[in-house]
C-alpha positions as CSV (number, residue, x, y, z in Angstrom):
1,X,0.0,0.0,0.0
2,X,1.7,3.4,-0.9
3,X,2.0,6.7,0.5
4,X,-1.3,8.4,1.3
5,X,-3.6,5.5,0.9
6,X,-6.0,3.9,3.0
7,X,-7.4,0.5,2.5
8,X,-11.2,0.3,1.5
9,X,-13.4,-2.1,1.0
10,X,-13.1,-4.2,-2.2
11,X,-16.5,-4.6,-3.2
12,X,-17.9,-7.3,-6.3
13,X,-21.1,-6.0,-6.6
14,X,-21.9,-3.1,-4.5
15,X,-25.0,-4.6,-3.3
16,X,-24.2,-6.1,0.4
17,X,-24.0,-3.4,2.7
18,X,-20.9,-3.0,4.9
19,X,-22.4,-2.6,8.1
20,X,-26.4,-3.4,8.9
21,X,-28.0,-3.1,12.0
22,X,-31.3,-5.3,12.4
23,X,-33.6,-4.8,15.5
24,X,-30.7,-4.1,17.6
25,X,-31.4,-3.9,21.6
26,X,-29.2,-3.3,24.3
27,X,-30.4,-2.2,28.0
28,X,-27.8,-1.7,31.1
29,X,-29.7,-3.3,34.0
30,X,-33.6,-2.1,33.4
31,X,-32.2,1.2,31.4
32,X,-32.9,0.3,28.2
33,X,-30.3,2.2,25.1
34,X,-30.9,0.8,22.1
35,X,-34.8,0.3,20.8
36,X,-34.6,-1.3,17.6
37,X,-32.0,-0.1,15.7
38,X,-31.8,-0.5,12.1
39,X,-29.5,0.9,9.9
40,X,-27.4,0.4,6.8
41,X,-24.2,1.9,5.7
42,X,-22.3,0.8,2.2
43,X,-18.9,0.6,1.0
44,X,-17.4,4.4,1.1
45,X,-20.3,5.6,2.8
46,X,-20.3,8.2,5.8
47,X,-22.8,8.1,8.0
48,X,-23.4,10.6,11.1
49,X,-25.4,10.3,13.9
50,X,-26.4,12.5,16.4
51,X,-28.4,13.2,19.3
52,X,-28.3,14.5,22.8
53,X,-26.1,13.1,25.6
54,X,-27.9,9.2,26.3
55,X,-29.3,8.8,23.4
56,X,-27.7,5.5,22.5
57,X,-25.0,7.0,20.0
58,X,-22.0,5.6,21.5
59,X,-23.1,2.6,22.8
60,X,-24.3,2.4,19.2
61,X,-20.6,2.4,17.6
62,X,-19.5,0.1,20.8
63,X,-21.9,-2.8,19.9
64,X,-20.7,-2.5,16.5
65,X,-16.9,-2.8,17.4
66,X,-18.3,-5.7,19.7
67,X,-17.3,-3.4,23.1
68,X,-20.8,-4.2,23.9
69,X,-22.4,-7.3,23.4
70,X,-26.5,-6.7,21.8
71,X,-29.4,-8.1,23.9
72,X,-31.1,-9.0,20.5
73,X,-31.0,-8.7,17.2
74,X,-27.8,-8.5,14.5
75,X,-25.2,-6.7,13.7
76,X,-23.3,-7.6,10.0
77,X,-19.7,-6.6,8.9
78,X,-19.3,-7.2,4.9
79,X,-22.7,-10.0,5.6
80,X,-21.0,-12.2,8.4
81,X,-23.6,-11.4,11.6
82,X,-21.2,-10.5,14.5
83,X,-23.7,-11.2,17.0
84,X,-23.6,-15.6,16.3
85,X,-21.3,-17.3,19.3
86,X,-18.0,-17.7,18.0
87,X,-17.3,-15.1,16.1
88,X,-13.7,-14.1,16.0
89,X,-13.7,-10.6,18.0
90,X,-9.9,-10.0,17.5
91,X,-10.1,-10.1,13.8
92,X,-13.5,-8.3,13.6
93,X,-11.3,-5.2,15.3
94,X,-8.8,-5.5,13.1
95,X,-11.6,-4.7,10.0
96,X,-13.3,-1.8,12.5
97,X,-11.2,1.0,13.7
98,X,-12.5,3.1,16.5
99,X,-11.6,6.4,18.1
100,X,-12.9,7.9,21.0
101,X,-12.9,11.4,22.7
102,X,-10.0,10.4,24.7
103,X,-7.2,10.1,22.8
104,X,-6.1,6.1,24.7
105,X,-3.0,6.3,24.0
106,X,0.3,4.7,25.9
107,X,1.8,8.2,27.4
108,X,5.1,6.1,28.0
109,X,5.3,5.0,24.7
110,X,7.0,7.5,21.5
111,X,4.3,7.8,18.8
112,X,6.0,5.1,16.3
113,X,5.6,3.0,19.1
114,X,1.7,4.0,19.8
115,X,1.1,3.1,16.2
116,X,3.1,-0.1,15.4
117,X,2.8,-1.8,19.2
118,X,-1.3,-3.7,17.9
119,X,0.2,-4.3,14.4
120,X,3.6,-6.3,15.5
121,X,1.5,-8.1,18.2
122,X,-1.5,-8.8,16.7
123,X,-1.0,-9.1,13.4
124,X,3.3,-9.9,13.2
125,X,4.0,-7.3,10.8
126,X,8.1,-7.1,11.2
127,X,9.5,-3.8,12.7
128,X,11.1,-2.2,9.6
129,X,7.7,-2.9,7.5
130,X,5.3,-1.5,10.6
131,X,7.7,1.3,11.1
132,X,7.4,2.1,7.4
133,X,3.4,2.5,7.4
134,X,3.4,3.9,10.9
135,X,5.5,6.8,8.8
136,X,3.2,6.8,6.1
137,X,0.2,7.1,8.1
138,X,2.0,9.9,10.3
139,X,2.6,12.0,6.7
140,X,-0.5,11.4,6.3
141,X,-2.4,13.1,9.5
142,X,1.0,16.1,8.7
143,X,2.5,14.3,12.1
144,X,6.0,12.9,10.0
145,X,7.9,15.3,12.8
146,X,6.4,14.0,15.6
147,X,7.5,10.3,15.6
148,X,9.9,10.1,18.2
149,X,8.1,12.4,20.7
150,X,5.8,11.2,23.8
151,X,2.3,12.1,23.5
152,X,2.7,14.3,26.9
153,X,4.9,16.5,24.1
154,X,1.6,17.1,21.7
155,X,-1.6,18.9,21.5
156,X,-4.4,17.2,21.8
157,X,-5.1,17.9,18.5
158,X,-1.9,16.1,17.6
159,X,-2.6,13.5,19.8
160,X,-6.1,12.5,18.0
161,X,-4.5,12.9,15.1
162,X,-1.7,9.8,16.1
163,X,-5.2,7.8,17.7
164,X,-6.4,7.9,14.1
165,X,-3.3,7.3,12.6
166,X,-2.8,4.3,15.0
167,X,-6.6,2.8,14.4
168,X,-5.9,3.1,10.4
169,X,-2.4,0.6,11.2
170,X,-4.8,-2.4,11.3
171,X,-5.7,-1.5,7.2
172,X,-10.0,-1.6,8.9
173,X,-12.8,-1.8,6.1
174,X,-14.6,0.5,8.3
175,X,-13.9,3.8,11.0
176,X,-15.9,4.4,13.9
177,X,-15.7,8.0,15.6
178,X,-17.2,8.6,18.8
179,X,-17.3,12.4,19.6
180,X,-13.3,12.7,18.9
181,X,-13.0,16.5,18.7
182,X,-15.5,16.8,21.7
183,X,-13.0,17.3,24.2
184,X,-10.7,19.2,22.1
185,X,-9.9,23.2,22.4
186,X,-11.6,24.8,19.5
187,X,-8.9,25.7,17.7
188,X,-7.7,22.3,17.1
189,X,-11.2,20.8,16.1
190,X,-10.6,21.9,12.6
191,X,-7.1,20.0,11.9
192,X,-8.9,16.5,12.9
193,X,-12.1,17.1,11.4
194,X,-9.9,17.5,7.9
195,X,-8.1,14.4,8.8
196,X,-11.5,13.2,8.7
197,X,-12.8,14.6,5.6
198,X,-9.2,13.3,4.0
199,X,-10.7,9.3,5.3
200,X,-13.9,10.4,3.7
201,X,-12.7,11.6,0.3
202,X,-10.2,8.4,-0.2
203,X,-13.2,5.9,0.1
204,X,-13.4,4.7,3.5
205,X,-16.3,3.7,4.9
206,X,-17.5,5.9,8.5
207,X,-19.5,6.2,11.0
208,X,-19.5,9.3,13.2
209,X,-21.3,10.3,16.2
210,X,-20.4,14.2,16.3
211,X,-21.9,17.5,17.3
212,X,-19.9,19.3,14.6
213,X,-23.2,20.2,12.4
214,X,-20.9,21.6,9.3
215,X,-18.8,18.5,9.1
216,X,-22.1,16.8,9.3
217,X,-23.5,19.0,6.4
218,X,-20.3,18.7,4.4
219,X,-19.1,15.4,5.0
220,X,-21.9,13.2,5.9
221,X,-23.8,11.0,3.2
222,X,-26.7,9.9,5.2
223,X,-27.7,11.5,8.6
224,X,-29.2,9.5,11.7
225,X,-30.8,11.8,14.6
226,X,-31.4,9.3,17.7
227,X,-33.2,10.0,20.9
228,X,-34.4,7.5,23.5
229,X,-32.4,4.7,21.7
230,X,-34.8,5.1,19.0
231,X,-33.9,6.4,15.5
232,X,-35.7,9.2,15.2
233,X,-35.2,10.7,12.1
234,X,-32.6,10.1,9.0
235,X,-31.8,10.9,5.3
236,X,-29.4,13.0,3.5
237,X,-27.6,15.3,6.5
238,X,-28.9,18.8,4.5
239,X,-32.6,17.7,4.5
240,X,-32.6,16.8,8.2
241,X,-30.9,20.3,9.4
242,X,-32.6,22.5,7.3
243,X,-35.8,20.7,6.8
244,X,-36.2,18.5,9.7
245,X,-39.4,17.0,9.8
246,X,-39.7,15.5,13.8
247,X,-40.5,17.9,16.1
248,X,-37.4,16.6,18.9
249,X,-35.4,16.7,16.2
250,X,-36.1,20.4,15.4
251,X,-35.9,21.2,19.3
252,X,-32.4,19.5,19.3
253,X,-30.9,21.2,16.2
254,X,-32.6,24.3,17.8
255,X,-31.3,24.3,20.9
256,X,-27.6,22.9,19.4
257,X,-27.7,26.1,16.9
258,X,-28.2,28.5,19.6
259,X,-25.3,27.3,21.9
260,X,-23.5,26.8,19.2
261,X,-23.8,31.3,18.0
262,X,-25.1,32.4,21.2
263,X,-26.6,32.1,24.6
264,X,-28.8,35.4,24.7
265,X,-31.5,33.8,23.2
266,X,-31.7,30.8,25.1
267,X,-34.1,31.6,28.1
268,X,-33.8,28.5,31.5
269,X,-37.1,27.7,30.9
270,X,-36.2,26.6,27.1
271,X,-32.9,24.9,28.4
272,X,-35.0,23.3,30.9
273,X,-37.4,21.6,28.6
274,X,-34.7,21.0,26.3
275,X,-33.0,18.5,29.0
276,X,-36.1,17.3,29.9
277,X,-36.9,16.0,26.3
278,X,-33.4,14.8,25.7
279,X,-32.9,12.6,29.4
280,X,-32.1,9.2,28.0
């Protein structure tokens, strides 16, 4: 695989999705997350999700990586169901890469080492050649420099940046993002979202929980809105911002437009009924 490229999913015919979701369910205890998914992403797709905090989003991309095990229904990768007993969970990461908010990587470890430490394990890809991709991937994310530094040394920009770099080591079919520039500064948001957008334009198959509304607009191909565990509303990500046609979802998009400019319009009683309706 050369400079600059990212593996995608070779696809014969185009016509088996990558990732399907049928009747999913998954409750923690008697609180109940997931309602019935179903969804269905293809090869190069990106698909974003959003929704207020417990909706199910995360817990969504979790089941999916197999962090969570489902209480019914199934979850495909490329048509094998991941939710039959025996299913090989090691290699099913190594075909989904996640990233989450917090960057998870080994602070005593140099970045080459944070990106090629999985691949030499897991999969015994020699030194030289992992060291080689791990430099590639690093060009890639504009991190070359930063190969022999400690993540203590970066931004946290820099340091998602290296977590994406290390989850695209494994050559995954498909990328899960959970809320990665949530916890950033604002500043830096913009140099991963392009990382992002960079995955996107090469072919690679997302999914994306994210409160970032323009990368949503600009990036997304289809558009989820969850609350409740329930989908709520989907389709192309400019119909359901500008035209949404739910009524929670035009309180959430609301609500996430005025913090997003402003506060002065935004009275307690509003933000009051705005948590109310978005408790999961």
């Amino acid at each position: 695989m050369g400079d600059g490229e990212v593996a995608t999913l070779p696809s014969s015919n185009g016509s088996t999705p990558v990732v399907q979701l049928e009747g999913v369910r998954k409750s923690f205890g008697d609180h109940l997350v997931l309602d019935g998914i179903d969804l269905s992403v293809t090869a190069g797709e990106v698909l974003v999700i959003i929704g207020a905090s417990g909706s199910g989003k995360s817990t969504l991309l979790r089941c999916v990586n197999l962090l969570e095990p489902v209480d019914s229904g199934r979850i495909l990768l490329e048509g094998e169901d991941l939710t039959q007993k025996g299913v090989d969970v090691s290699a099913v990461r190594q075909r989904i890469g996640i990233v989450f908010q917090q960057f998870n990587l080994f602070p005593h470890l140099k970045v080459i080492d944070n990106l090629t430490l999985a691949t030499r394990r897991i999969r015994r890809v020699p030194k030289a050649r992992a060291e080689e991709r791990a430099h590639e991937l690093l060009t890639r994310v504009g991190l070359e420099e930063k190969a022999e530094q400690h993540p203590h040394q970066l931004s946290g920009g820099q340091q998602q940046r290296v977590a994406i770099a290390r989850a695209l080591m494994m050559e995954p079919h498909v990328m899960l993002f959970d809320e990665v520039t949530s916890a950033l500064d604002p500043e830096l948001v913009g140099e991963v979202l392009l990382v992002m957008k960079d995955l996107a334009d090469s072919g690679m198959t997302m999914l994306v929980v994210t409160h970032e509304m323009q990368f949503a607009r600009e990036v997304g191909d289809q558009l989820i809105f969850i609350d409740e565990g329930r989908i709520v509303e989907q389709g192309q990500p400019a119909d359901v911002l500008d035209r949404p046609q739910e009524e929670r979802t035009r309180r959430f998009l609301r609500r996430s437009l005025q913090l997003a400019h402003s506060l002065d319009d935004l009275t307690m009683q509003e933000a009051a009924v705005e948590e109310e309706g978005g408790a999961a």
